[in-house]
ROSE-532547 format. One record per atom (N, C-alpha, C): y, z, x; residue in three letters. Coordinates in steps of 0.1 Angstrom, whole numbers, plus 5000, padded with zeros to 4 digits. Each point is the difference from the previous one (the first is absolute). Example, Ala and Ser with C-alpha at 12.3 -4.5 7.8 and 13.67 -1.06 7.14 Angstrom:
ROSE-532547
494350785132ALA501250004991ALA501250005009ALA501149934996SER501150005009SER501150084992SER
***
This chain:
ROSE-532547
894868960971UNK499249924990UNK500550034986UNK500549914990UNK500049994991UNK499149934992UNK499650084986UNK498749974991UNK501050034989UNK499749904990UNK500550064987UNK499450074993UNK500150114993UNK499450084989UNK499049954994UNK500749924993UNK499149934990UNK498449975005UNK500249935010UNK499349945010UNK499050145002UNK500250115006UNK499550085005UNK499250074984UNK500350024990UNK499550044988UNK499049894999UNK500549895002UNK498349914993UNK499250015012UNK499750075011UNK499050015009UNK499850114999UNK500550114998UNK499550144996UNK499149934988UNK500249964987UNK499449984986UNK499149915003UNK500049915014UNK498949925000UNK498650055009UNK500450095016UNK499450065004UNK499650174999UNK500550044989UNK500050134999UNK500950095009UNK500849935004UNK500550115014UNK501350094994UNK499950115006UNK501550095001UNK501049985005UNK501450045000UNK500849905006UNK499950015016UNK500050085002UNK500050045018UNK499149885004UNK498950024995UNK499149865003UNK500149874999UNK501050004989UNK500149834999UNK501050015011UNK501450065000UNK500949995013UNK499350025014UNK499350065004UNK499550005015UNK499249815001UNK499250044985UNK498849835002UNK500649895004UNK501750034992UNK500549864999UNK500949995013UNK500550145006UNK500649995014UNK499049945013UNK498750064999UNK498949965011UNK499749844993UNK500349944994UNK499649844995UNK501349955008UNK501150044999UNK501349955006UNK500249985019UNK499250115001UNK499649985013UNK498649975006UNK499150044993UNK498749955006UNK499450125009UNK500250025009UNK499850135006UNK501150135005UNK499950064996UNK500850115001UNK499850185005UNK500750084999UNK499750155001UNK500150044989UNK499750154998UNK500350074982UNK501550005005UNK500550085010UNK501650005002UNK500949854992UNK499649925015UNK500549924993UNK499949924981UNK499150034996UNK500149974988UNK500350124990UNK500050095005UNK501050104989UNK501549975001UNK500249985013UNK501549945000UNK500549874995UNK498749904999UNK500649914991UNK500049994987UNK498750064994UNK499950004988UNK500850174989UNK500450075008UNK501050095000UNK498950084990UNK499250055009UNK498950124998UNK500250105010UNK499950114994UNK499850105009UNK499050055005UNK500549985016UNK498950025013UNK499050104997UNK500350094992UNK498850104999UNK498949984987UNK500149924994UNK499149904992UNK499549875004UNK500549925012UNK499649885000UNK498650005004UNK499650075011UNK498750035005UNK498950034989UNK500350084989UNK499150004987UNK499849904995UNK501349894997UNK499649894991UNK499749915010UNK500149985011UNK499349855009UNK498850075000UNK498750125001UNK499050054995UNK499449924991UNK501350064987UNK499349954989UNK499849824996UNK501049955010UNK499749884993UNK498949945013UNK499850045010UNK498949975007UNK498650014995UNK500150134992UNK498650074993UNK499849844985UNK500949974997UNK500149884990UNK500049855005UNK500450025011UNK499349825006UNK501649965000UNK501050055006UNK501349924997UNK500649995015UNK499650075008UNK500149975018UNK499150065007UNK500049985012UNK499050035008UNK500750075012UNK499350125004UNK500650075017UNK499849925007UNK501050005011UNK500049935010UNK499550135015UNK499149935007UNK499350115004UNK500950065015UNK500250085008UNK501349995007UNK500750134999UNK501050065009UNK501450064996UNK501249905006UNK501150024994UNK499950114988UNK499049904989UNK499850084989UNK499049964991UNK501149904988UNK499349865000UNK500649914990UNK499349984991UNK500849914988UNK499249944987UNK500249835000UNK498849954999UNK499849864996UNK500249974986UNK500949934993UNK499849944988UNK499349904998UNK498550064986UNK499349894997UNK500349904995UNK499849865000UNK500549874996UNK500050054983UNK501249974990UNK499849994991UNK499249954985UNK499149885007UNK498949954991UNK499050095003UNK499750045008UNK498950125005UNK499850114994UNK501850055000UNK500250154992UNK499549984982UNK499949864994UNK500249994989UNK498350004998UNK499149925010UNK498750025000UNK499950144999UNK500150075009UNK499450175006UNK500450084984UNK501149964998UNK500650064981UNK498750004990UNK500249874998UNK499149954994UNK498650014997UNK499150025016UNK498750105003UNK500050164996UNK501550045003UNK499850154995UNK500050004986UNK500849944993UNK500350014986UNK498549944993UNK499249935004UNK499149954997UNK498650095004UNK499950095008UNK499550115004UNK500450124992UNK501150054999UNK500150114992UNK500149954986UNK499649904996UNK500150024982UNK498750014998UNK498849945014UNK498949974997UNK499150184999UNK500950055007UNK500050135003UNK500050084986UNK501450004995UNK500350084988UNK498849984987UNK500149845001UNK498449924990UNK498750085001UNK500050025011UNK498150065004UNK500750134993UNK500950095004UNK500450145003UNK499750024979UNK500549924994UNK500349994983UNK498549984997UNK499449895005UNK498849984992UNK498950125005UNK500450055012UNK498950094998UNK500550144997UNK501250004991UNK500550134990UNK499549954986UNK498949885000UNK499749994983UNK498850055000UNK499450075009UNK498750104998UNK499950085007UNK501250075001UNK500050155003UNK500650114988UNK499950134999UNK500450094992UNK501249974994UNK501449955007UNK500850004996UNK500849924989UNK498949905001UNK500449934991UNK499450044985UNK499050035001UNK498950064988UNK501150124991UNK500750075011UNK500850134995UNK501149954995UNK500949855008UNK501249944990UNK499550004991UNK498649884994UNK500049934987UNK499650154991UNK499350125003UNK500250064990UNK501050084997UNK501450015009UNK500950024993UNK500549954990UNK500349835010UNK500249924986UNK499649964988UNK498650064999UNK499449984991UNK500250124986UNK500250095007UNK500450124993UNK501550014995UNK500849965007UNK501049974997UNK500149874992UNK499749914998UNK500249894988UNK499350084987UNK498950115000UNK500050024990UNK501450084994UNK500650075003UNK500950024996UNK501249934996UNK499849895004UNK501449894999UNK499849974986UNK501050044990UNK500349914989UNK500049864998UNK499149874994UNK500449914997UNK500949975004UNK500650004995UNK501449955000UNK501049995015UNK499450125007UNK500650005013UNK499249885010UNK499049964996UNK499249935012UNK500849854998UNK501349955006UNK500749904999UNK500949995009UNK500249945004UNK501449985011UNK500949845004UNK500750015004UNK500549905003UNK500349935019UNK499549875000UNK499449985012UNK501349885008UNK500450015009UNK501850015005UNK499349845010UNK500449895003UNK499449945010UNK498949884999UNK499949894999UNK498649945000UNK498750065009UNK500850025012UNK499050065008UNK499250124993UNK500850085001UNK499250134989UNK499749954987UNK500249944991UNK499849954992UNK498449954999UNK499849905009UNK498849945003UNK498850095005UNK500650105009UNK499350085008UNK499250094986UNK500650074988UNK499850064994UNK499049924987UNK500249915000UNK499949884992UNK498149985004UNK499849985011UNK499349985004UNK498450114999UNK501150135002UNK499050135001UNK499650024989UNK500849944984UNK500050014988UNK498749894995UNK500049895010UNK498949934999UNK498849995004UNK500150055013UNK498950095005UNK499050034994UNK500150144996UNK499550064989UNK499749984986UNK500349884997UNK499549934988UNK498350014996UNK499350064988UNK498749955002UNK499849934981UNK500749934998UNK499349944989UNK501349854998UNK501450015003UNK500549915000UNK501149985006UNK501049885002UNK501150015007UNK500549844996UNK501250034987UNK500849914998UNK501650025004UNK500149835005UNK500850015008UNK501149884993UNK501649995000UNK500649894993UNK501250015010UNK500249885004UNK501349995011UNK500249864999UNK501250005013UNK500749894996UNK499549895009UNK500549875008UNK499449925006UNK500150085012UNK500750035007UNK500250025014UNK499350165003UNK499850094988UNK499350134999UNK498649984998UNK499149904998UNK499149945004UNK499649955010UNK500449935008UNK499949965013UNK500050165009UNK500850084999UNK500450115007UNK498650105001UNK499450004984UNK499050134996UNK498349935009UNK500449835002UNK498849964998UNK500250005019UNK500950045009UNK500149985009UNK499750165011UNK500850094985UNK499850135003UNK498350114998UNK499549934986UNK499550034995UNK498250004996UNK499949885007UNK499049925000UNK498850055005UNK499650085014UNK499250095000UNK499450184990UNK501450004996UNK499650104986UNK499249934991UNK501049864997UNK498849964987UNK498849985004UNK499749945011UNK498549965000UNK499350155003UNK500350105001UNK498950094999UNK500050064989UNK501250004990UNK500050044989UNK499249904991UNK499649885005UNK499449894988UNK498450045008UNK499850075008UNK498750055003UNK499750084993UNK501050124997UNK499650104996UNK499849974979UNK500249895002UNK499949934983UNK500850044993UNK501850025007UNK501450014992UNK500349864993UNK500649984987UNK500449854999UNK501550035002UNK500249945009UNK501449905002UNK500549914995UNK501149994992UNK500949904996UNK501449995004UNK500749885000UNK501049975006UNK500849924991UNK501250024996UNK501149894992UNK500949985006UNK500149915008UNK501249945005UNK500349884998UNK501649915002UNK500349884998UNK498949925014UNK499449884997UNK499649945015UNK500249885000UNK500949975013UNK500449895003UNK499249935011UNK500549875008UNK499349975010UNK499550095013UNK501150104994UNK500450105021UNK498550114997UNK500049974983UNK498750134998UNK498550005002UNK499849815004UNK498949965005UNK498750065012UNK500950015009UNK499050125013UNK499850084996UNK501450094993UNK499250134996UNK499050064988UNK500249854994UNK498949994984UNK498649995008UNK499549975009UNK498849935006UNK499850095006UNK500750145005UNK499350105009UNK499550074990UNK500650034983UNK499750054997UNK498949994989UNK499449855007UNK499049964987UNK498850105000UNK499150014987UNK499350115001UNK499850145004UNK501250045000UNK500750135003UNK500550034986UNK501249904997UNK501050064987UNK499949894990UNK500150044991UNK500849874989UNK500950034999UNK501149835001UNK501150065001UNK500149884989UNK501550004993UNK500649924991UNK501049974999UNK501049884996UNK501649955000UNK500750074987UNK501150065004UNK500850034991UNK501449925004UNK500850004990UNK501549965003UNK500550165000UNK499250084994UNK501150124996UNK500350065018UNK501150134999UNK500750055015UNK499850134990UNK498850085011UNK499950154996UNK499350055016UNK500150075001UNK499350065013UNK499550154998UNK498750014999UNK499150114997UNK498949995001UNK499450145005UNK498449975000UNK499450104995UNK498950014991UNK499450164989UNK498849975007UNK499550125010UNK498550045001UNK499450094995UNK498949934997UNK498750094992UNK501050054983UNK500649964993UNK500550004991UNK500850125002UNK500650085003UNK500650185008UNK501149955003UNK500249975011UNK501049965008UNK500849925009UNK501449994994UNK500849884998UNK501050015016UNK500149885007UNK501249995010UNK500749884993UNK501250034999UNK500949874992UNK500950025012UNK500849855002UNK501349975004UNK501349964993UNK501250075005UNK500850014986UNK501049845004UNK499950005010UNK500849865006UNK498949904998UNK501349875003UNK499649855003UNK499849995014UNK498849985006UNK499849955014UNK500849915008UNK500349914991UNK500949885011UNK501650074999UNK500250064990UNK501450085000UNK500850095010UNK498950085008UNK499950135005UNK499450025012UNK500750055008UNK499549975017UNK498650115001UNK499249975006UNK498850094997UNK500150165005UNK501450025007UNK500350175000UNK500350044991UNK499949944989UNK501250044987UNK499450014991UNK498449965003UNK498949964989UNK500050144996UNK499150014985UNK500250124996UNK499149984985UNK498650105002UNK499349994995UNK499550174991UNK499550034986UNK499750084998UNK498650094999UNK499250115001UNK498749975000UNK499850094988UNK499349984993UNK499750134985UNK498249995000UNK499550105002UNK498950044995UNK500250054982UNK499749904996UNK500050024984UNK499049934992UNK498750044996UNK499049944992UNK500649914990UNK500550094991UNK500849954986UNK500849845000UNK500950075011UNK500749815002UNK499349935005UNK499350025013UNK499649915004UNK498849904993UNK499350124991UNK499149894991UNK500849944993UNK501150024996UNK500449954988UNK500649895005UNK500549945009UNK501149935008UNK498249885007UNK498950035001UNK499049985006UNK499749894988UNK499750064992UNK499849964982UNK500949894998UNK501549975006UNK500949904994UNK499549885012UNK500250045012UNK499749925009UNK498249924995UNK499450094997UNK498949874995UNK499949934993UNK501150014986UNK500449864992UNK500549885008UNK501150095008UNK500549905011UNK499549895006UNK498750075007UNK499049975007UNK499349894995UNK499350024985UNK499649894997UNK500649834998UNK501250074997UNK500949845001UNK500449945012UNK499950075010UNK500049925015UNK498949935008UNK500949894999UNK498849905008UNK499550065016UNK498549955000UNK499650045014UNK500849925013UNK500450075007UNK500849995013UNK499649875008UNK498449975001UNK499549885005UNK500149894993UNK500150014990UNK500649854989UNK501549975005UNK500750104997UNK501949995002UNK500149935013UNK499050035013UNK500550015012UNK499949825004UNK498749964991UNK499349905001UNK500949834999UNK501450034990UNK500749934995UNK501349985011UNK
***
């Protein structure tokens, strides 16, 4: 039996498997029923491991014993194996989820935040800043920064970074517009910005700019800017900074509301 490499790496990366496992899985699919012998010999595993890994991939839903001596292995039909994956991976995350949420009221968490807490007192100004590598992390960070918002959260992006925040974002705002944060939004809006203007009616005011800036200042403190052009830059490449700094951020807060007043409301622009 020949398998190509390649081939055999994207079913490890897709089913999790080791290689011994993907070579025995993919030798018992080649034949359908088999021995561990014979499939160490085909898939050129050594006999004194095959019997562990046809275990293991039994224990995972990928064949079945064949009941009998000598003792055989049934390969499960491959739409099957992708179900049975799929239940486990959907089972153990649900798993890890309970295991995290019920670490948010126990001791141990109580003892992180007062480290951390102790520890930020010592942090110099100036050190509380970093630079954020990725949209994904980007956003992820972006988000936790808005989170925690309790008095405001202005926001100025571009057309297609609007769509994105209002798709990403949208259950933060609405419990932040509970908690009586004001929200504002500047972005360019075009026809495509219609759906996402209307999820966010009475939630945010948002408003039309021509200008291309991408930043958002919460609670007047603290700034996440992006140094790139969105449509320029593949979103691994995005690359965003974060500064806890009162001083600029009011100050930078203060320019954006002259701004602010000269921009027409978003539901007039959209209307045309």
């Amino acid at each position: 039996m020949i398998v190509k490499e390649e081939f055999l790496s994207k079913l490890r990366r897709f089913f999790n498997l080791n290689l011994y496992e993907v070579k025995i899985w993919t030798a018992l699919l080649s034949r359908g029923v088999s021995t561990a012998g014979e499939l160490s010999d085909i898939a050129n595993v050594p006999r004194s491991r095959s019997y562990d890994v046809l275990e293991s991939l039994e224990k995972k839903g990928f064949v079945i014993m064949k009941l009998g001596k000598p003792i055989k292995y049934i390969a499960v039909p491959p739409k099957e194996v992708v179900e049975r994956v799929k239940k486990n991976v959907q089972d153990y995350a649900k798993e890890e989820v309970k295991k995290l949420s019920d670490l948010k009221n126990t001791e141990i968490v109580d003892e992180l935040s007062t480290l951390h807490t102790q520890g930020v007192e010592l942090v110099e100004p100036a050190d509380l800043s970093g630079s954020l590598r990725g949209r994904h992390n980007l956003y992820n960070h972006l988000e936790l920064t808005i989170r925690n918002a309790e008095e405001s959260v202005t926001l100025m992006t571009t057309a297609q970074g609007f769509l994105r925040k209002v798709e990403g974002f949208r259950p933060t705002f609405e419990k932040l517009k509970k908690r009586g944060v004001k929200i504002r939004i500047a972005a360019p809006i075009t026809k495509d910005s219609m759906p996402a203007l209307k999820e966010l009616q009475g939630i945010a005011e948002v408003r039309h700019t021509d200008s291309k800036a991408r930043f958002c200042i919460v609670d007047g403190k603290e700034i996440v800017f992006m140094v790139l052009d969105d449509t320029e830059v593949h979103p691994t490449y995005d690359i965003g900074i974060w500064v806890n700094t009162p001083f600029f951020a009011g100050a930078l807060e203060n320019l954006f509301e002259l701004a602010w007043k000269s921009m027409k409301p978003a539901a007039e622009v959209a209307k045309r």
